[in-house]
gemmi code that builds the backbone of each chain (N, CA, C; Angstrom):
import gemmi

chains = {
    "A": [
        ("UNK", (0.845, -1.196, 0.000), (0.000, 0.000, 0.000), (0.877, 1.241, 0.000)),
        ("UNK", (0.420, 2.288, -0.681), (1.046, 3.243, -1.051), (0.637, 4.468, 0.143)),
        ("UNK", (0.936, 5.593, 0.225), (0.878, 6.653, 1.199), (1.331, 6.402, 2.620)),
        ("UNK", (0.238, 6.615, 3.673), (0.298, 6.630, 4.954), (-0.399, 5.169, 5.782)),
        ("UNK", (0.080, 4.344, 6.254), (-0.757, 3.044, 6.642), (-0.549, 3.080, 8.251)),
        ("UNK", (-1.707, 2.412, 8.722), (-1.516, 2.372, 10.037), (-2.029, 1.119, 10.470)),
        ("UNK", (-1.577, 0.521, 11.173), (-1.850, -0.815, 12.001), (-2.137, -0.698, 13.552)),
        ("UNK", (-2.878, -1.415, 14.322), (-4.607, -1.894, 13.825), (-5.336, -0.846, 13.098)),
        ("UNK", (-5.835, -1.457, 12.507), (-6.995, -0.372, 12.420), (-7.868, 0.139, 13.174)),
        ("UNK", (-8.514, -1.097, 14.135), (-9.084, -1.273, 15.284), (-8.473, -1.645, 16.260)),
        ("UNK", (-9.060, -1.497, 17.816), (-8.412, -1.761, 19.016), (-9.146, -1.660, 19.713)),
        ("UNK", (-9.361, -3.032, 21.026), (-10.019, -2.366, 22.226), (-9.203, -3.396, 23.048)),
        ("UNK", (-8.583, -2.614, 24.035), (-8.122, -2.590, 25.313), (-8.717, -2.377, 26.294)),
        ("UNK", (-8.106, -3.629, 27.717), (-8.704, -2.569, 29.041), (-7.211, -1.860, 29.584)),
        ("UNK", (-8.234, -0.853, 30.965), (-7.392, -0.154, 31.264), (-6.129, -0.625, 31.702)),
        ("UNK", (-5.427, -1.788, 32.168), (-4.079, -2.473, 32.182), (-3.433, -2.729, 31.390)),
        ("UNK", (-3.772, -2.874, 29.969), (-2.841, -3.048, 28.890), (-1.935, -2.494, 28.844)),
        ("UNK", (-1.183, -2.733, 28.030), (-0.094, -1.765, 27.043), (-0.196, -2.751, 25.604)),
        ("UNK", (-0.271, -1.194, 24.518), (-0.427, -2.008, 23.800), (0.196, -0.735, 22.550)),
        ("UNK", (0.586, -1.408, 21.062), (1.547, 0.097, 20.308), (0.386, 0.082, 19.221)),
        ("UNK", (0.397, 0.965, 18.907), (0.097, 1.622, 16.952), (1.259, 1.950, 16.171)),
        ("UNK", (1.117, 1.607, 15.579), (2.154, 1.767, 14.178), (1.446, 2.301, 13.253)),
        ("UNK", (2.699, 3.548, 12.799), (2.251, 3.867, 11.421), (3.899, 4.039, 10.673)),
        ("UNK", (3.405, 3.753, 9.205), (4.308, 3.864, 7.942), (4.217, 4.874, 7.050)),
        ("UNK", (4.956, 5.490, 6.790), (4.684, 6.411, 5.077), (5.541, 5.799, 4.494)),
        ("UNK", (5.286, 6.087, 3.242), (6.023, 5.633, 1.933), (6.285, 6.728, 1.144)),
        ("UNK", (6.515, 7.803, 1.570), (6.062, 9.315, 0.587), (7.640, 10.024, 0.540)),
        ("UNK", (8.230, 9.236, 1.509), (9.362, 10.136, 1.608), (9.870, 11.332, 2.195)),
        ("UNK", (8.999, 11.650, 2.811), (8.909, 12.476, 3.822), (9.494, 12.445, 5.124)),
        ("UNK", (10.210, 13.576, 5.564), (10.983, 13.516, 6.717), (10.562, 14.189, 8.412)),
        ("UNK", (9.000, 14.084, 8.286), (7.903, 14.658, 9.301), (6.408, 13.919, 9.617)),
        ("UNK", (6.646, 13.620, 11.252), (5.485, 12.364, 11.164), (4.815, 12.983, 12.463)),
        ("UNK", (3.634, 12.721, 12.246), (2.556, 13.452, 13.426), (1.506, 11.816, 13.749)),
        ("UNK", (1.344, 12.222, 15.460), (0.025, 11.690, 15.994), (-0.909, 12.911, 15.977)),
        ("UNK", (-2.444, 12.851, 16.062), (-3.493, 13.317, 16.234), (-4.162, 12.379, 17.152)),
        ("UNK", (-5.180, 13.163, 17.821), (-6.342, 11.936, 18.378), (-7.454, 13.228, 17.772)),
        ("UNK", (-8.728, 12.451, 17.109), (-9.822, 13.113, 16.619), (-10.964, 12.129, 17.544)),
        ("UNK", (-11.403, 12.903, 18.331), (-12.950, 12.224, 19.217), (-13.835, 13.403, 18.869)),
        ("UNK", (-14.980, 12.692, 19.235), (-16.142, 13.066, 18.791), (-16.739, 14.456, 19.446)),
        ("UNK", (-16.885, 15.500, 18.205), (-17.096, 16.684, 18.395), (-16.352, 17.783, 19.280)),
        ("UNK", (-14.794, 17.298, 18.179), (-13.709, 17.841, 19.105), (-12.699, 18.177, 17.557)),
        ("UNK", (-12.003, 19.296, 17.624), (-10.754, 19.531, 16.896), (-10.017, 18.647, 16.796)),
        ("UNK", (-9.320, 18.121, 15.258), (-8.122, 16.914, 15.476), (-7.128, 17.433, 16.285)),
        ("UNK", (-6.923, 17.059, 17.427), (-5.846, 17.553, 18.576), (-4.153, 17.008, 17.998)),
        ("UNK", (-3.835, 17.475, 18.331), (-2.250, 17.631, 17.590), (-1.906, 16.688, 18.763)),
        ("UNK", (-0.888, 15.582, 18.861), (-0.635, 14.727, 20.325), (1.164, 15.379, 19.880)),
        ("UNK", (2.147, 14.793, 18.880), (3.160, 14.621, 18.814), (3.909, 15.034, 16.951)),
        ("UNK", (4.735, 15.497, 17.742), (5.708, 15.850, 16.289), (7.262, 15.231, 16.095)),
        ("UNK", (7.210, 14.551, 15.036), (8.699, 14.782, 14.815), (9.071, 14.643, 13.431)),
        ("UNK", (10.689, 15.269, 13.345), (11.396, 16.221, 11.938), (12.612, 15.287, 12.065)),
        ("UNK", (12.694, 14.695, 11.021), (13.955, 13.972, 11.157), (14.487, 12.899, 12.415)),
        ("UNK", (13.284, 12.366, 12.983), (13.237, 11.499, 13.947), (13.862, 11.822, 15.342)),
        ("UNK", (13.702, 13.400, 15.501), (13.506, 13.820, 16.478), (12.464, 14.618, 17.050)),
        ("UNK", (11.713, 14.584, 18.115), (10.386, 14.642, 18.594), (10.787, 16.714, 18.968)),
        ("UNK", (9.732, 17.208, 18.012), (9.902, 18.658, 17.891), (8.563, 19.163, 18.620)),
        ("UNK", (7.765, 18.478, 18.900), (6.566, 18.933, 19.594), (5.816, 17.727, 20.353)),
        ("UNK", (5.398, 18.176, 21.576), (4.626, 17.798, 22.556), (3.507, 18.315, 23.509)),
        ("UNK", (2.119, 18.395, 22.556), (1.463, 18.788, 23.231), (0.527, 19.037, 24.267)),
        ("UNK", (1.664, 18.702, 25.295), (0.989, 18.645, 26.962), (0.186, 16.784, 26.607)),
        ("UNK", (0.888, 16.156, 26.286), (0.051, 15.027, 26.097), (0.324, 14.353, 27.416)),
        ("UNK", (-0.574, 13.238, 28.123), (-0.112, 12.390, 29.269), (0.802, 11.462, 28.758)),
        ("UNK", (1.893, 11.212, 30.256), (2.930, 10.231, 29.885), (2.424, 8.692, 29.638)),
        ("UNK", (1.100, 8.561, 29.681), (0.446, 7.135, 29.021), (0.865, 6.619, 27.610)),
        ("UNK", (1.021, 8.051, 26.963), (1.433, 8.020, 25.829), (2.594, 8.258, 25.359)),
        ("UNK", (3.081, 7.009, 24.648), (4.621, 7.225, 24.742), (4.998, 7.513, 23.350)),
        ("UNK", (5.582, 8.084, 22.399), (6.122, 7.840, 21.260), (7.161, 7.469, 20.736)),
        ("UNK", (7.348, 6.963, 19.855), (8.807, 6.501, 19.465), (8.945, 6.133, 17.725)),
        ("UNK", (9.979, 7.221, 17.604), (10.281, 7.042, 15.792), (11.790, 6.790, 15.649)),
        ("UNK", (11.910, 5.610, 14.943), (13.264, 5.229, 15.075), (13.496, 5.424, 13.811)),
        ("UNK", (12.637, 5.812, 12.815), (13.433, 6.228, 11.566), (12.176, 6.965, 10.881)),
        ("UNK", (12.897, 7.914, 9.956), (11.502, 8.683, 9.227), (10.811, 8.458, 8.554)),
        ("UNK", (10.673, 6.639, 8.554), (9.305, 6.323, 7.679), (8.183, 5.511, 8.812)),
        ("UNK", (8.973, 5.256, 10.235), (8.468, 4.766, 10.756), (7.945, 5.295, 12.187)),
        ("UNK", (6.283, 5.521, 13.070), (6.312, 6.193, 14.050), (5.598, 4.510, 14.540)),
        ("UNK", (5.358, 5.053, 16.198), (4.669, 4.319, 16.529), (4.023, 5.086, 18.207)),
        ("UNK", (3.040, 4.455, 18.884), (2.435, 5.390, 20.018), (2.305, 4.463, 20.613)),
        ("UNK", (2.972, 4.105, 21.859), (2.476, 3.215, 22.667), (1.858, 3.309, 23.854)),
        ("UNK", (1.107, 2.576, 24.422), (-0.026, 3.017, 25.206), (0.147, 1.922, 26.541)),
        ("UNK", (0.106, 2.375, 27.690), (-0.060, 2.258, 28.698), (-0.957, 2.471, 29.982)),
        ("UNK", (-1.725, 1.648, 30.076), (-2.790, 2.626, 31.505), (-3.448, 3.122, 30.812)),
        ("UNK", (-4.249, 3.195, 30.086), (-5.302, 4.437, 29.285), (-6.596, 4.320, 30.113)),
        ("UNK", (-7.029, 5.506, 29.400), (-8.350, 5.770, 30.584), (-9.327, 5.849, 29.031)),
        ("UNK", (-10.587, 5.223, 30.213), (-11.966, 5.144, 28.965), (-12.068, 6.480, 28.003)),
        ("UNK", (-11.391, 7.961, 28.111), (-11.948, 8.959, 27.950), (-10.866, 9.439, 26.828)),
        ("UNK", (-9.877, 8.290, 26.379), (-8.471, 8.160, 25.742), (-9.227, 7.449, 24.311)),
        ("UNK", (-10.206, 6.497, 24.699), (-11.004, 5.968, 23.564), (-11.049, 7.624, 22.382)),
        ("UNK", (-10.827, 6.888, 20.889), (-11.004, 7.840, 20.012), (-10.341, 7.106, 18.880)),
        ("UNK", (-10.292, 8.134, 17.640), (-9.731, 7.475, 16.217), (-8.161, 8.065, 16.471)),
        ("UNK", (-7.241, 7.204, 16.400), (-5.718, 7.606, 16.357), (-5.176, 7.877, 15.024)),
        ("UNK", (-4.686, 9.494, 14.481), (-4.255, 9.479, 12.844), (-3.009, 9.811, 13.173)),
        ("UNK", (-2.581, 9.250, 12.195), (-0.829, 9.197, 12.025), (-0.973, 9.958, 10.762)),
        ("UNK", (-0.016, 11.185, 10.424), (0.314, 11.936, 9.388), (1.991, 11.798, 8.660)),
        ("UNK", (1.863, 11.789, 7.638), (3.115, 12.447, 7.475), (3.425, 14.098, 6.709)),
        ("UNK", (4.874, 14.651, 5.883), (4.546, 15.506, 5.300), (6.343, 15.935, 5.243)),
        ("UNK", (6.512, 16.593, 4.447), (8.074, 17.637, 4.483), (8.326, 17.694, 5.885)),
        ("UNK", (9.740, 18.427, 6.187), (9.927, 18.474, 7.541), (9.553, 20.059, 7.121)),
        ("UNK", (8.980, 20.385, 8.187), (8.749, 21.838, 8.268), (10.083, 23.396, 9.098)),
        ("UNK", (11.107, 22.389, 9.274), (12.212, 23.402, 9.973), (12.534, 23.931, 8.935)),
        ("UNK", (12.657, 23.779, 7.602), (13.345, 25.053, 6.654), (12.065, 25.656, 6.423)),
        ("UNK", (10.699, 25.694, 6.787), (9.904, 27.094, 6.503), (8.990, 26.025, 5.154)),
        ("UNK", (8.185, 26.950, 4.542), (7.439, 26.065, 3.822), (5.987, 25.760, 4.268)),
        ("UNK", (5.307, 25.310, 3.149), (3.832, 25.251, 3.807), (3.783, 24.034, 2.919)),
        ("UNK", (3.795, 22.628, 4.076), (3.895, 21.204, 3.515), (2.786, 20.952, 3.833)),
        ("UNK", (2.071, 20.202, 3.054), (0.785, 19.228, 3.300), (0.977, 17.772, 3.596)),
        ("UNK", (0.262, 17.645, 5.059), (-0.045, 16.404, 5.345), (-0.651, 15.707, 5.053)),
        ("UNK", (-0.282, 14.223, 4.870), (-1.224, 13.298, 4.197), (-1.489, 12.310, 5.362)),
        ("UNK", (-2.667, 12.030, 5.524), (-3.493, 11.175, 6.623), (-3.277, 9.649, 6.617)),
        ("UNK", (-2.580, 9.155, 7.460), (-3.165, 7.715, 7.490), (-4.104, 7.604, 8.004)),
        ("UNK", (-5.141, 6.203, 7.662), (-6.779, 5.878, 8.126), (-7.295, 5.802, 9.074)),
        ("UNK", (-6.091, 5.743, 10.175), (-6.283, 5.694, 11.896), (-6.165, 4.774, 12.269)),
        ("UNK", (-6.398, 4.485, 13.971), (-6.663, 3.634, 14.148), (-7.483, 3.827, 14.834)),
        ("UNK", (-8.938, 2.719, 15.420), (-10.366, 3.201, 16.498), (-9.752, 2.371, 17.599)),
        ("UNK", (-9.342, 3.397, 18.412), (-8.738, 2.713, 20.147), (-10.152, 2.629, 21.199)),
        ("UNK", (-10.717, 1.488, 21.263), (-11.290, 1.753, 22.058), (-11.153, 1.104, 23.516)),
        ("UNK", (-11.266, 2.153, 24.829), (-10.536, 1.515, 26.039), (-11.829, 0.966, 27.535)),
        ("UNK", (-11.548, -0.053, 27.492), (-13.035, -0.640, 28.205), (-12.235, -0.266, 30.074)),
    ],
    "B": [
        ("UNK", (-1.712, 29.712, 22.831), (-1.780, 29.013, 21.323), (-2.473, 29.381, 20.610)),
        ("UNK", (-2.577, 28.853, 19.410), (-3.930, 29.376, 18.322), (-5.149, 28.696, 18.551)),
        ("UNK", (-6.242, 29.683, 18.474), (-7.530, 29.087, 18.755), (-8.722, 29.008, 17.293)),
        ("UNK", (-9.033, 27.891, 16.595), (-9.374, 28.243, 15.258), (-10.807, 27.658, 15.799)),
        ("UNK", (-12.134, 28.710, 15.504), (-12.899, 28.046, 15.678), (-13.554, 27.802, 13.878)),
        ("UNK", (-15.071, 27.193, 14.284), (-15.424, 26.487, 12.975), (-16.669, 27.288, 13.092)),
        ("UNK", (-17.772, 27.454, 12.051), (-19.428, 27.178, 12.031), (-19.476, 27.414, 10.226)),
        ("UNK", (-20.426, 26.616, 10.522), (-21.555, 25.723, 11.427), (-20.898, 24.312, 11.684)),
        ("UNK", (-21.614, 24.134, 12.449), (-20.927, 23.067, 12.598), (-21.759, 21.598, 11.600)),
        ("UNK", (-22.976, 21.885, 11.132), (-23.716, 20.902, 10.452), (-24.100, 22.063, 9.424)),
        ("UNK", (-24.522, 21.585, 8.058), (-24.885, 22.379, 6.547), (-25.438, 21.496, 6.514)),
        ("UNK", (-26.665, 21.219, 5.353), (-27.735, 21.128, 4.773), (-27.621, 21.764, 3.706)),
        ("UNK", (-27.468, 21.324, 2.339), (-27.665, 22.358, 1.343), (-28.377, 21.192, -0.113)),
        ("UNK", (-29.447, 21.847, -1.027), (-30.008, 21.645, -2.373), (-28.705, 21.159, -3.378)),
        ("UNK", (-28.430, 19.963, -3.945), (-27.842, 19.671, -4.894), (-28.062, 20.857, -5.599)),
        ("UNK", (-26.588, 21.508, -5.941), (-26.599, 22.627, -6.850), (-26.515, 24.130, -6.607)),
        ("UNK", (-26.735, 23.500, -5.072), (-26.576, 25.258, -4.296), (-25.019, 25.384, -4.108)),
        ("UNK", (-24.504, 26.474, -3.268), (-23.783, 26.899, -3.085), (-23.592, 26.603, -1.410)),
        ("UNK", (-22.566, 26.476, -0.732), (-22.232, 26.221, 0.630), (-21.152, 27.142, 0.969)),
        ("UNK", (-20.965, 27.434, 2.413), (-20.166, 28.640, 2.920), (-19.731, 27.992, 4.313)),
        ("UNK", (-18.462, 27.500, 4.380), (-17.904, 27.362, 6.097), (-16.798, 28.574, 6.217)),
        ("UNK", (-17.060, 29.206, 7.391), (-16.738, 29.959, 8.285), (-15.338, 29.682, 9.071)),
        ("UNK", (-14.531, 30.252, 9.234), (-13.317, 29.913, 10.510), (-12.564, 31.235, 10.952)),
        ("UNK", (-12.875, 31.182, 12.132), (-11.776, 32.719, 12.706), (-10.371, 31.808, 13.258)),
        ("UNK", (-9.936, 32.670, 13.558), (-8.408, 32.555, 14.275), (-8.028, 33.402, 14.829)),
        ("UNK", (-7.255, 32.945, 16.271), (-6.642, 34.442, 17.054), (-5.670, 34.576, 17.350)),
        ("UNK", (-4.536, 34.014, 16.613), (-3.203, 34.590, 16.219), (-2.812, 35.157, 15.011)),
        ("UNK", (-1.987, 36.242, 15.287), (-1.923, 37.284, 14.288), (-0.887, 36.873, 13.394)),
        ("UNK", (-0.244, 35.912, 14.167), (1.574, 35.478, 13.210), (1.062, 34.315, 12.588)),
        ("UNK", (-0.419, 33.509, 12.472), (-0.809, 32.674, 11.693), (-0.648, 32.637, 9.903)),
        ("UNK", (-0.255, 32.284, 9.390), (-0.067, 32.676, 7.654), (-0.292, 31.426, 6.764)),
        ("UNK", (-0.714, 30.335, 7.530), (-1.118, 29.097, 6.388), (-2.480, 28.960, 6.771)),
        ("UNK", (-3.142, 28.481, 6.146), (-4.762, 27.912, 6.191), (-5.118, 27.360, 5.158)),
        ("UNK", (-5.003, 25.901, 5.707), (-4.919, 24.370, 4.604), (-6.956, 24.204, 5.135)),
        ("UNK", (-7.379, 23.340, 4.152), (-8.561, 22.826, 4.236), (-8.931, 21.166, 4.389)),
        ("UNK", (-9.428, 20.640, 5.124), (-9.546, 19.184, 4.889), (-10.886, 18.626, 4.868)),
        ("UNK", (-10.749, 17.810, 3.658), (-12.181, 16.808, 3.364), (-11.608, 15.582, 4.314)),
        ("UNK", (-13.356, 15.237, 4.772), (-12.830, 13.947, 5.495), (-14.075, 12.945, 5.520)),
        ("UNK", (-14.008, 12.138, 4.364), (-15.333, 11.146, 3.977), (-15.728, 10.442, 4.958)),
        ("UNK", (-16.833, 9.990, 5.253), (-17.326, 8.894, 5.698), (-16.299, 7.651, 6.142)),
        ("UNK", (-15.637, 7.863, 7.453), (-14.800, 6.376, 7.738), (-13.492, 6.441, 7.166)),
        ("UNK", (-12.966, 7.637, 6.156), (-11.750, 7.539, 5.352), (-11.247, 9.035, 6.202)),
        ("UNK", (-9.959, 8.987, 5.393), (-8.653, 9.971, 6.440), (-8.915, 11.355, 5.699)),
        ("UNK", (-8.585, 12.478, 6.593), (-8.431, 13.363, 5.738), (-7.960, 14.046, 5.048)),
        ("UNK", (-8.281, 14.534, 4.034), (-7.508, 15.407, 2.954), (-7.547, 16.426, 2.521)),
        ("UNK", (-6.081, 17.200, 2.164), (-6.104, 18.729, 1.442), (-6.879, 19.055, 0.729)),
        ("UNK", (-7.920, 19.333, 0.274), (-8.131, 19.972, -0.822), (-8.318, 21.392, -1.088)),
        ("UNK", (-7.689, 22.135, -0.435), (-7.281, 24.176, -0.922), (-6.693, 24.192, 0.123)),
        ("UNK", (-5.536, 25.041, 0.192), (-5.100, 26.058, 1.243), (-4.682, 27.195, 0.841)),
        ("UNK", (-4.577, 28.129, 1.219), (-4.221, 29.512, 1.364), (-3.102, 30.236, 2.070)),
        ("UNK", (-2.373, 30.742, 1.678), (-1.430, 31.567, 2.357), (-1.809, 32.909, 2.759)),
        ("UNK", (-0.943, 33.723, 3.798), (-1.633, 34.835, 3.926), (-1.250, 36.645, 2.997)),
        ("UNK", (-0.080, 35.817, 1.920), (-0.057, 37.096, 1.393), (-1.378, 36.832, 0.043)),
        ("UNK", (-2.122, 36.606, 0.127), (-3.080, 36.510, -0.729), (-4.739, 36.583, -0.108)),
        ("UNK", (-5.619, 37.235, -0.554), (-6.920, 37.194, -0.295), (-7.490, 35.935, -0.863)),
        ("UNK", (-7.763, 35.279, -2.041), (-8.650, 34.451, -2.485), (-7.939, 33.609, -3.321)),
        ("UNK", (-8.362, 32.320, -3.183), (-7.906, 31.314, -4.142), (-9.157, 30.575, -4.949)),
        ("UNK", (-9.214, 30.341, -5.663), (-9.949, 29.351, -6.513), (-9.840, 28.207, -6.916)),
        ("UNK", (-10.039, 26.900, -7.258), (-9.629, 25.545, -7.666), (-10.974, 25.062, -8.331)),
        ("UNK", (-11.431, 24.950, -9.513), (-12.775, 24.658, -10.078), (-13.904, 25.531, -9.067)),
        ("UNK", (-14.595, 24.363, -8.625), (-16.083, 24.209, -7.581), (-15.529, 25.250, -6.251)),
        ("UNK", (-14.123, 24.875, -5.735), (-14.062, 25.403, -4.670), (-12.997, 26.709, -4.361)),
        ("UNK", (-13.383, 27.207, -3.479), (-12.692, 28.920, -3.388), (-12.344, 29.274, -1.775)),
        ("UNK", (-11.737, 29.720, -1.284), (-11.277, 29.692, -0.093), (-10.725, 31.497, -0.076)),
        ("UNK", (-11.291, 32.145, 0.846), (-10.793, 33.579, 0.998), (-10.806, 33.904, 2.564)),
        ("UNK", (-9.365, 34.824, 2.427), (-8.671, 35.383, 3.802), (-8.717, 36.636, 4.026)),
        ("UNK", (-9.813, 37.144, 5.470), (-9.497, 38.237, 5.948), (-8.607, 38.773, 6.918)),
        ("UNK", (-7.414, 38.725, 6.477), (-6.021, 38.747, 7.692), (-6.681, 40.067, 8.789)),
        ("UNK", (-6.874, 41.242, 8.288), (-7.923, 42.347, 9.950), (-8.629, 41.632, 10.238)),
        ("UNK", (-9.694, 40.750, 9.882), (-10.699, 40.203, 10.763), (-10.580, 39.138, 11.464)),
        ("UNK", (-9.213, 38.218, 10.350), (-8.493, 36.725, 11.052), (-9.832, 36.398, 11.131)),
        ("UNK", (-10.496, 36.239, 9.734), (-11.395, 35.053, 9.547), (-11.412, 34.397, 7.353)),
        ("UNK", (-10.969, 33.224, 7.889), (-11.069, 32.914, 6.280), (-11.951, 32.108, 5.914)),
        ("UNK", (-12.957, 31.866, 5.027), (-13.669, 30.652, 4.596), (-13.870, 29.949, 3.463)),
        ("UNK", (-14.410, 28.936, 3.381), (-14.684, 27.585, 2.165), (-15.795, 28.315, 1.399)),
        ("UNK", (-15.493, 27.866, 0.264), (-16.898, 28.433, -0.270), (-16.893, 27.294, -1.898)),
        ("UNK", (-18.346, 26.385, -1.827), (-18.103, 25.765, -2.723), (-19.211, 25.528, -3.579)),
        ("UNK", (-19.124, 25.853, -4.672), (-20.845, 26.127, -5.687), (-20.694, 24.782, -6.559)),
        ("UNK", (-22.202, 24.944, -6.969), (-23.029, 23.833, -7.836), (-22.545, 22.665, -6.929)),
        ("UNK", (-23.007, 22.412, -5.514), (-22.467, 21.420, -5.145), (-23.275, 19.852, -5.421)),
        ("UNK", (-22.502, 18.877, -5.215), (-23.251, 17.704, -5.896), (-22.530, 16.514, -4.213)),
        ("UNK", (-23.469, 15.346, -4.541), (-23.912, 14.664, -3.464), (-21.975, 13.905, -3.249)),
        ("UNK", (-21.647, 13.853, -3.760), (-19.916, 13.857, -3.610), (-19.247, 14.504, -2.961)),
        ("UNK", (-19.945, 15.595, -2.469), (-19.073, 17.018, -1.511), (-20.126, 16.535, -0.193)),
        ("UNK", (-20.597, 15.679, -0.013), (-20.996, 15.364, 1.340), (-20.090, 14.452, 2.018)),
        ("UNK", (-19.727, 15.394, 3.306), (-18.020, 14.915, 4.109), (-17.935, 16.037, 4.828)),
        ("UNK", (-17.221, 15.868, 5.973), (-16.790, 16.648, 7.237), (-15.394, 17.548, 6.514)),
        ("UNK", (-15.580, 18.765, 6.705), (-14.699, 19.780, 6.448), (-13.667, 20.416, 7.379)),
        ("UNK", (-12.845, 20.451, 7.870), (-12.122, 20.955, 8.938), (-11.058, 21.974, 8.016)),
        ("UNK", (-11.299, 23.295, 8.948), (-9.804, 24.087, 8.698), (-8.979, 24.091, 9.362)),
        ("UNK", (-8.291, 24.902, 9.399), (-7.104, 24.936, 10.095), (-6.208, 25.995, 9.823)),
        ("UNK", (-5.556, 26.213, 10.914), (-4.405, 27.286, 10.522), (-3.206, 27.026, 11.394)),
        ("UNK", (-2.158, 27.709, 10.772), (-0.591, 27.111, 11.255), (0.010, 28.646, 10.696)),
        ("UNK", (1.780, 28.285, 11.255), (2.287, 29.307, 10.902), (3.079, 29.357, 9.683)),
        ("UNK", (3.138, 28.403, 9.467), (3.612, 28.066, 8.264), (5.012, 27.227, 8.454)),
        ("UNK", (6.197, 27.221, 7.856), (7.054, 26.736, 8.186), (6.946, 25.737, 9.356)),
        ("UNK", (6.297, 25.834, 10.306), (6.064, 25.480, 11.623), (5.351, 23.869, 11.299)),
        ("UNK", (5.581, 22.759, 11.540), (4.207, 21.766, 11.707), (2.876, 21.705, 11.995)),
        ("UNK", (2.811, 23.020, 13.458), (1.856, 22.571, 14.011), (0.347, 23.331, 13.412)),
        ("UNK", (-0.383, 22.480, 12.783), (-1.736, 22.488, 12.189), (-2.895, 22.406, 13.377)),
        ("UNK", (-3.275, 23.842, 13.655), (-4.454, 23.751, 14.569), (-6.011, 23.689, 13.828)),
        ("UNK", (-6.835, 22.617, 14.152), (-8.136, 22.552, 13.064), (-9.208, 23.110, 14.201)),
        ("UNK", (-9.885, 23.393, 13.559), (-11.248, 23.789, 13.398), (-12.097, 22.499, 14.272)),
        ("UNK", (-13.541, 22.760, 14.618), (-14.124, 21.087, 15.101), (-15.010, 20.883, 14.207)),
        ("UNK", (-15.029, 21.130, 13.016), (-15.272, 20.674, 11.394), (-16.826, 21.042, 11.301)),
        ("UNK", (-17.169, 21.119, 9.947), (-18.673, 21.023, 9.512), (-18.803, 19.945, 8.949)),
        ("UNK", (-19.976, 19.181, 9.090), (-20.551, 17.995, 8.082), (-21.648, 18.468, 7.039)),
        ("UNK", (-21.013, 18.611, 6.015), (-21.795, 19.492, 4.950), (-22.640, 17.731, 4.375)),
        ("UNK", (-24.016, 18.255, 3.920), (-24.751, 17.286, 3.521), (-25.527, 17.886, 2.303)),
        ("UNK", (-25.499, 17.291, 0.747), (-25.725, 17.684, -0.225), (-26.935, 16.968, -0.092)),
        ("UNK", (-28.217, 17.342, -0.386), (-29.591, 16.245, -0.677), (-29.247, 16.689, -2.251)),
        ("UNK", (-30.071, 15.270, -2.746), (-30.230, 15.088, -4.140), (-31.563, 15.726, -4.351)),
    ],
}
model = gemmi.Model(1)
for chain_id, residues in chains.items():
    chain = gemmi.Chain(chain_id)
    for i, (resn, *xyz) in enumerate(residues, 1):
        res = gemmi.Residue()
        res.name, res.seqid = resn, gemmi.SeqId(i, " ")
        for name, pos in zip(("N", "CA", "C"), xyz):
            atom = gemmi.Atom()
            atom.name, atom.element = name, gemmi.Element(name[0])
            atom.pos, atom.b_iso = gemmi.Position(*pos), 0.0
            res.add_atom(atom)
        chain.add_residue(res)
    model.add_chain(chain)
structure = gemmi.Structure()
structure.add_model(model)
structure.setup_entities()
């Protein structure tokens, strides 16, 4: 598959798990984002990184861990989540945005975390 | 941070009419404003953005215009057809920058 892919697609966990998401681009791109989009809410920005170093963190809980060991590959791993963590998880990619530029992100399909 | 809001938040519009989403913003050093379609169950996607040394863009059906004094820009998309029914989110950033703040989207709905 070509673009942005993400594995599971689906998920339901209870609150003791730990458990990862993975996402891939294939685009070549050297900039990879988490989002969480829940219901009747702004896609919330979770995590950034430019060259597989993490350039943004937005106030996210340490439940959520990230880790990109190379710039085609992210992943979010999850620990302890709380029912209210349930939502669609999108993985983006796009240009790195440190030299300036207005890059467009391309969406992977998500994944539906849901936490019992 | 930047605060981008959305309205409406739900549309209703006549196959063939014309549709209008709304978005302010309240940072002044904001200068990108990308648009995203987001189908039924599928991811979302670009389709217009805008920079801020420019007022209006066009792309066929759809048009997107920026009032940098009022820091409000919007969608605007005519003869619409049952294919443009999908959740719309804007957004604005600073450009260079990653971080893409959206909107909490409209679900525009074309009746046939």
């Amino acid at each position: 598959e070509t673009g942005v892919t993400q594995t599971p697609r689906h998920l339901v966990m209870g609150m003791t798990n730990k458990k990862s998401l993975k996402c891939e681009q294939h685009l070549g791109h050297n900039a990879m984002y988490w989002y969480k989009q829940s219901a009747k809410k702004p896609l919330e920005l979770m995590f950034v990184y430019n060259f597989k170093e993490q350039t943004e963190n937005n106030s996210v809980p340490s439940r959520f861990s990230p880790e990109c060991p190379n710039s085609s590959h992210l992943f979010l791993h999850l620990h302890t989540l709380q029912p209210e963590d349930s939502a669609l998880y999108l993985c983006a990619s796009s240009q790195d945005g440190l030299a300036g530029g207005y890059n467009e992100q391309f969406f992977g399909p998500g994944t539906r975390l849901t936490v019992l | 941070g930047e605060n981008v809001e959305q309205h409406p938040s739900t549309l209703s519009v006549q196959e063939g009419d014309s549709a209008v989403i709304k978005c302010t913003y309240s940072d002044s050093a904001s200068n990108y404003f990308p648009w995203y379609k987001q189908e039924l169950g599928k991811r979302p996607q670009l389709i217009i953005d805008i920079r801020s040394n420019v007022g209006e863009k066009k792309d066929q059906r759809i048009a997107v215009t920026l009032n940098k004094t009022a820091k409000h820009f919007s969608l605007h998309i005519t003869e619409t057809q049952p294919e443009d029914s999908a959740v719309y989110f804007c957004a604005a950033s600073k450009g260079g920058a990653n971080n893409l703040f959206f909107g909490t989207g409209t679900r525009l709905t074309v009746i046939p």
